[in-house]
N, C-alpha and C positions, 0 to 999 in steps of 0.2 A: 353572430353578427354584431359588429360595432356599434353602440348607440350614440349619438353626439348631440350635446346640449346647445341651444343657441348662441349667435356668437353676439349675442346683444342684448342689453338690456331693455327689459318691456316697457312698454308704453304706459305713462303716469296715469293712476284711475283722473275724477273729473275733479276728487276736492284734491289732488297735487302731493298728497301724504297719504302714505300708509303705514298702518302702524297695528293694523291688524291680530289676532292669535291665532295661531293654529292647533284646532284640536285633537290633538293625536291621541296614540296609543302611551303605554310603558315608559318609564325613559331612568327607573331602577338600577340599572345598570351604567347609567352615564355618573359622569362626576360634574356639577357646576362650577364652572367660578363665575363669579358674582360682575358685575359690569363696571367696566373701569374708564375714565374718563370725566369730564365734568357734571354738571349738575342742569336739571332743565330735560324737557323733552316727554314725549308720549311712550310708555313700554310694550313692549314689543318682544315677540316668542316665536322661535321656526322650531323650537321644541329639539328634541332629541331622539327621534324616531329613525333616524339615519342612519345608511351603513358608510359612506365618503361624503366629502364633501366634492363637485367636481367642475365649479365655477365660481368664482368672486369676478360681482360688478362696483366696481365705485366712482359715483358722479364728484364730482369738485369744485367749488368756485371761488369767489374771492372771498368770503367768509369761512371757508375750510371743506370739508368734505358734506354734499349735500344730503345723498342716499346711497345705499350699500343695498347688492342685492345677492343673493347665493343660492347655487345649484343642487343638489344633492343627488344623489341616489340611494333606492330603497327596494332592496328583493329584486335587486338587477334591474329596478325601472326608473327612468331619469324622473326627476321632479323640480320642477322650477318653484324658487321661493319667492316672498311675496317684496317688495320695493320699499325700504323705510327711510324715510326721509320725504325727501318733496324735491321737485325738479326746478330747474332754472340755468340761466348762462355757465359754460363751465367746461369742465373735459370729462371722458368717459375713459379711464383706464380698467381692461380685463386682467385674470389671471386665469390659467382652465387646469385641470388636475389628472391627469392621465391613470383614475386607478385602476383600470384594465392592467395596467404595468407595472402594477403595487405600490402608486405615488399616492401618499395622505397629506392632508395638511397636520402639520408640528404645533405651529405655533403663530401668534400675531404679534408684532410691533403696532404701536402707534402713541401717535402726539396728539395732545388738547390744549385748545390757549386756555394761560391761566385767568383770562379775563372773564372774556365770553361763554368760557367752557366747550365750545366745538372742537369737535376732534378735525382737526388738521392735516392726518397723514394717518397713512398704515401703509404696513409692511406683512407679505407674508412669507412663511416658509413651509417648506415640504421635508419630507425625508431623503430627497434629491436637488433639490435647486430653492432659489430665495428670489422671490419678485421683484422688481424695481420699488423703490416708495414712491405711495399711488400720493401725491399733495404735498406738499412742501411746508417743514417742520422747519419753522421758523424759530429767532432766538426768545421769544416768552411763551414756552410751552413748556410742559412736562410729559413725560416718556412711561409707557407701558407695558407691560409684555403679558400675554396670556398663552399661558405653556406649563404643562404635567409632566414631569420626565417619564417615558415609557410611554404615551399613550396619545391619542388622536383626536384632534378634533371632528364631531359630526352634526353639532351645531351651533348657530348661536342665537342670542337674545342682547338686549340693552331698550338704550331710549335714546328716538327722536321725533321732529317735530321740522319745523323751516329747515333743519340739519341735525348732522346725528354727533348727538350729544353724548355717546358710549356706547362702549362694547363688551359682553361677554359671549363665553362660551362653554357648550358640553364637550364634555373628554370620556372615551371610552380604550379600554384597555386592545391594545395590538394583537391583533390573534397572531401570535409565534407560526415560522415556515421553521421548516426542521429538514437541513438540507441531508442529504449523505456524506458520508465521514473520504475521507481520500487519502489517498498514501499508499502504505504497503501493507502485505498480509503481516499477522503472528500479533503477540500482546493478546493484554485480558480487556476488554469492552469495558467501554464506562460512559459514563452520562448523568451530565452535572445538575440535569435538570432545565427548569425554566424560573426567569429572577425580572426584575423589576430593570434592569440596568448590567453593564461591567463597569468598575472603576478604573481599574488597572491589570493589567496582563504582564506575567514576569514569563523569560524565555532561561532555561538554564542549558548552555553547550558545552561539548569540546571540541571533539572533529564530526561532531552530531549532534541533535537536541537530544539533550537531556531527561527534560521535564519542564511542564508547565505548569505554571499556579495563577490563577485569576481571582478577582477580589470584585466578588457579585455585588449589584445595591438589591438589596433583599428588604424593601418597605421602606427604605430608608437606613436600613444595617449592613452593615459588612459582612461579608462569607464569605473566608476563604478558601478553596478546594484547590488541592494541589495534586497532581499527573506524575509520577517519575521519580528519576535521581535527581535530586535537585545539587547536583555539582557542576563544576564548572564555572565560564563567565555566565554574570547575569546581566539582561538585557530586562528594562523596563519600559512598559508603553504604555503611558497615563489618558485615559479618552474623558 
C-alpha cells in the first residue's frame, strides 16, 4: 500500500520558530557537509537517520525564504520534520519525492544576500527531474550547491531564526540496482563491478561492436576496464 505525506506544511508551534534537535539514532554511515549560507540564526538537526527524503516545504517573503520543512521516510514509515524558521506574509512552494519509483534527492542549489545573509532561493534536484527555484535570487546574492557525486541526500541541518539563514546536508551512498545483462547468447561473462561514478564510455565498431572501454570514478580515480577488440571507429560518450 502506498503511503503519502501531507500535502502541506504544519501549523507554526505558539513561539513562531522552531529550531528544535532531533534525537536519533546512528548517522556513521552519512557523510555531512557543513551548512552553507550566511551567518546568523538558531542550529538546527533533522539528523541522519533516514532512508529518502520525500517532501521539501518552503515559506518565502519579502526578506527571503522564511522556513523550510522536510519529510522523510524511515523503515518504510513516513515521518514529518519539524518547521525552521518562523512564519509570516509570503508564499508556500512544495516539492514531493516519488521514492516508491526510485526518485532521491541529488542535490540543493540556493542564494543568500550578501547583506543580511538570508538565504533567498533554493532549488532542488532529483535523479529524475529539478524543481522550479522556490524565491527569487536576486542580483546581490551569492550561489550554493550541496551535492556528493554518487550519493544522496537523507537529511539536513543548518541555522535559523526570523528566517533561514543556511543549509546543510547528510549524504549517504546509493545502494547499486543490478539490472540483467541483454543481447544475445555466446561470449565469456564479465562484471566490472561497482564504482563511485562513469566518466566516459568509448564504443569501438565495424559492421558490429567491437568492444567497450569505460573509464570508472573510483574515489575520485580513474579505472579503466576495457570489453573486446578494440578496432574499428571509435565513438566517445563523455557524462
Amino acid at each position: 500500500k502506498r503511503r503519502r505525506t501531507k500535502a502541506h506544511c504544519a501549523s507554526p508551534l505558539s513561539s513562531g520558530i522552531t529550531t528544535q534537535k532531533i534525537q536519533v539514532g546512528s548517522r556513521s554511515m552519512a557523510q555531512k557537509l557543513e551548512a552553507k549560507g550566511g551567518k546568523g540564526g538558531i542550529h538546527w538537526d533533522d539528523l541522519a537517520d533516514h532512508d529518502n527524503v520525500t517532501k521539501i516545504c518552503v515559506r518565502g517573503g519579502r526578506e527571503g525564504i522564511q522556513h523550510v520543512q522536510f519529510d522523510y521516510v524511515k523503515s518504510e514509515q513516513p515521518k514529518s520534520g519539524l518547521i525552521h524558521g518562523a512564519f509570516g506574509k509570503g508564499f508556500t512552494q512544495t516539492f514531493e519525492i516519488n521514492h516508491l519509483n526510485g526518485e532521491h534527492l541529488a542535490s540543493v542549489k540556493g542564494w543568500y544576500d550578501n547583506i543580511s545573509g538570508v538565504i533567498q532561493a533554493l532549488q532542488f534536484e532529483t535523479n529524475y527531474r529539478t524543481s522550479d527555484v522556490m524565491g527569487y535570487d536576486g542580483n546581490n546574492t551569492s550561489k550554493f550547491t550541496l551535492e556528493v557525486n554518487g550519493k544522496k541526500i537523507i537529511g539536513f541541518h543548518g541555522y535559523a531564526e526570523a528566517n533561514l539563514n543556511s543549509l546543510g546536508a547528510y549524504f549517504t551512498t546509493i545502494t547499486p540496482a543490478k539490472l540483467a545483462y541483454q543481447g544475445g547468447s555466446g561470449g565469456i561473462y564479465w562484471d566490472d563491478g561497482v564504482y563511485t561514478g562513469v566518466r566516459k564510455v568509448y564504443i569501438y565498431a565495424t559492421n558490429e561492436i567491437k568492444c567497450i572501454k569505460v573509464d570508472y570514478d573510483n574515489e575520485g580515480k580513474v579505472k579503466t576496464i576495457e570489453h573486446g577488440d578494440n578496432k574499428g571507429a571509435q565513438i566517445e560518450f563523455e557524462l
